[in-house]
N, C-alpha and C positions, 0 to 999 in steps of 0.2 A: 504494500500500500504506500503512495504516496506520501510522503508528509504533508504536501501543498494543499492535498485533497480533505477538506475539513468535512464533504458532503459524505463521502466515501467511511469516513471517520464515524461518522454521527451514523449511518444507516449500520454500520458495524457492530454498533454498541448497542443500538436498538434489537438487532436478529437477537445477540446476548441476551439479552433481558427476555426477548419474547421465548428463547430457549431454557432459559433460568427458571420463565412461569409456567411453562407447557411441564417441564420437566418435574418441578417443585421442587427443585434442586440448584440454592438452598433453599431450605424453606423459607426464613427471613424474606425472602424475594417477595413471595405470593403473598405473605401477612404483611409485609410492606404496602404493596399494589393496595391491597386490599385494605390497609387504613387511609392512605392517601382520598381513596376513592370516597371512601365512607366521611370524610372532610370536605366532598366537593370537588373536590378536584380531579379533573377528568382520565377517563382511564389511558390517552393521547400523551399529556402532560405528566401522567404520575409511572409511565411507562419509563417518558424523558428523565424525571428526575431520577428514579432507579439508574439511569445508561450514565447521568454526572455520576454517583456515586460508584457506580463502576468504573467508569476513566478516571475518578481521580485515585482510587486506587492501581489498579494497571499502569496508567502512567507514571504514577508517585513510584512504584515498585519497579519500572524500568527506569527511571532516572536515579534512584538512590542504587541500584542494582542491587534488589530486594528480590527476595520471591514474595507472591501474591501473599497479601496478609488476611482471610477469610473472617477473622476475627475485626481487624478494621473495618475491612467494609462492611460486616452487620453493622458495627459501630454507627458508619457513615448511613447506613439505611436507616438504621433508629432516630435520625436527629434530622433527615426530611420531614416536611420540606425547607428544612432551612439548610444550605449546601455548607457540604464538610470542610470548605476552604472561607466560610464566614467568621470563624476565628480565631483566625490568623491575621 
């Protein structure tokens, strides 16, 4: 992929997430989805915000040269919709 490609990026993170809630693997995923939703907030949007808290794990993890931390990004699912880089 790309780095320039930000569109290629975002529909990437998206398939993830729609494979994370098909799958329910993790579960956090779909009980995430699924309070989002139950706030209003559309199932389009509460998709998106799961795919930030996925990138900024993934990314964070290849920039520090980390492996994936599963334990973080629940983390980052639990504290949507406010995103896991507000504070900072």
């Amino acid at each position: 992929m790309n780095q320039s490609d930000p569109k290629k990026a975002r529909e990437a993170m998206l398939a993830a997430v729609e494979n994370q809630l098909k799958a329910n693997d993790p579960p956090k995923v779909k009980e995430t989805f699924n309070r989002l939703v139950s706030i209003g907030i559309s199932k389009q949007d509460s998709k998106k915000y799961i795919a930030c808290a996925l990138s900024v794990e993934i990314f964070g993890a290849m920039q520090n040269l980390e492996e994936f931390n599963p334990q973080r990004y629940e983390q980052n699912l639990d504290s949507l919709p406010d995103m896991p880089w507000e504070d900072e």
